[in-house]
N, C-alpha and C positions, 0 to 999 in steps of 0.2 A: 504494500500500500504506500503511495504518496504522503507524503509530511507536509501539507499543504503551509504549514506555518512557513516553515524550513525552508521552502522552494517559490514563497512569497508569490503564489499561483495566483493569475488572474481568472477569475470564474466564470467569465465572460468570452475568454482567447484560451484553450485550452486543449491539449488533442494528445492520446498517446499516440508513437511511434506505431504500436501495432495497430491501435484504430484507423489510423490513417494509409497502413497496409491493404489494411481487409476492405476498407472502406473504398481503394484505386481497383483492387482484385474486383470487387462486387462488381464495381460498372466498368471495366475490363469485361468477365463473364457475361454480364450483361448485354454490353454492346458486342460481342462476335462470337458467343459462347450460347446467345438467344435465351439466356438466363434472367426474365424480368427482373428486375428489383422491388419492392414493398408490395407484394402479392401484385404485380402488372402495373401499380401504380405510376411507375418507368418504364417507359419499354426500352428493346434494345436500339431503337432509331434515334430516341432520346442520350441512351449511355453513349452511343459513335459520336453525337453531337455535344455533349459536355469533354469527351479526348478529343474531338477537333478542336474545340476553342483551347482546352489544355496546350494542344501544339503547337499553337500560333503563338505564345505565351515565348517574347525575346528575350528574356534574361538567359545568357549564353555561356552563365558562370556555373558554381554549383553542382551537382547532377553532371547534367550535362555537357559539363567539361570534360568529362572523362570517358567520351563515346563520340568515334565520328561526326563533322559534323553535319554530312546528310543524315543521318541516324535520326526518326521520327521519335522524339521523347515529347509525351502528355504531362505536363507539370505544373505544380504548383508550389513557389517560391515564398518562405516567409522570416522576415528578419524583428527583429529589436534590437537596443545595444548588449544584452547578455544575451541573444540567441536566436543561432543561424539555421535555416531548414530548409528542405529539399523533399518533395514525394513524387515521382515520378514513374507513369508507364513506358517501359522502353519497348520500342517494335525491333528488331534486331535479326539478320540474319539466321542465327543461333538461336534463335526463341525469343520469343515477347517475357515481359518482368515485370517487377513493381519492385521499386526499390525507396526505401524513405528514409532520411538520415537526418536528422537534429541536434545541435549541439550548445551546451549550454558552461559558460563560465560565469559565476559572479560576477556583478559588476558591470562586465565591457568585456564582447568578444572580439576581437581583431579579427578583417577580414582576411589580412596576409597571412594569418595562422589558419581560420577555418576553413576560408576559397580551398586550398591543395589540399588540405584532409579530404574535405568532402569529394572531389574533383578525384583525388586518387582511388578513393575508397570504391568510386562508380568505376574508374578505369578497370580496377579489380576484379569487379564482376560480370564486367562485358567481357572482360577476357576472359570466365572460366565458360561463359556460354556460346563466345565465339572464337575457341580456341584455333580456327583458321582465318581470319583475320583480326589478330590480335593487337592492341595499341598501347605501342614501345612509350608514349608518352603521354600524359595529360595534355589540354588545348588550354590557350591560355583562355579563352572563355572572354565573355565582358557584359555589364550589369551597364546597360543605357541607361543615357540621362533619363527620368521620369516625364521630362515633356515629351519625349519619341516618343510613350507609351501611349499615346491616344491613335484608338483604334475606331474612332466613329465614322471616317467615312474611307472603310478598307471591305478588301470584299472580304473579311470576315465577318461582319455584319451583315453584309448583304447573304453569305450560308444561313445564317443562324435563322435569320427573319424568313425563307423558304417553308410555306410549312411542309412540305414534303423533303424534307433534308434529307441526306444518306451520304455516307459517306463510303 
């Protein structure tokens, strides 16, 4: 159990590691596995269209530094000054995944420390999955200005708003 005092938890911003596994697997399964989620209350057209918008998703650090970078990763990126995070589905010649990594120091976590943990740790396991084409190095990756991040008149908006999406 959590020591909620201890880890000065917000009750509001809060996710395990594994919830956040199971929770990328569900709508993974969901979207290409035809595994509804909340008894059909999602279908799987909807799960393909919540990993599309994932993928569209530029932060190019993290995660995904440490995998090709045509490599189609679904991701969701989240930071504070104690704590950096990463969940992300990877589609990968060697098999699709879900991999989520968060990391947490009192205080202040430096990016120059967490960026390569995180970044090596996914190198890691894309190589055990794509033991034939494997990668000799981390990418340096890069975390855009916040003004690049406006996505209002991209055709990803224009996917989303289709009501017959598919991907």
């Amino acid at each position: 159990s959590v020591d909620a005092t201890k880890s000065n938890a917000d009750f509001s911003n809060q996710i395990t590691v594994e919830d956040m596994g199971w929770l990328l697997a569900d709508i993974y399964n969901c979207g290409y596995n035809d595994e509804p989620l909340l008894d059909g209350a999602i279908e799987p057209r909807e799960c393909r269209q919540m990993l599309h918008v994932m993928s569209n998703n530029n932060v190019d650090a993290l995660l995904k530094a440490g995998v090709p970078a045509d490599t189609r990763v679904a991701h969701k990126h989240g930071w504070i000054p104690d704590t950096h995070g990463n969940a992300a589905v990877f589609f990968t010649p060697g098999g699709d995944y879900v991999m989520v990594m968060m990391l947490h120091q009192p205080e202040w976590l430096d990016y120059s420390e967490s960026l390569p943990v995180i970044a090596e740790s996914s190198r890691a396991v894309y190589n055990y999955f794509n033991p034939d084409a494997q990668m000799a190095q981390i990418r340096e990756g890069f975390i855009p200005e916040a003004t690049t991040c406006n996505f209002a008149n991209t055709p990803l908006i224009t996917d989303i708003r289709q009501p017959v999406w598919d991907d």
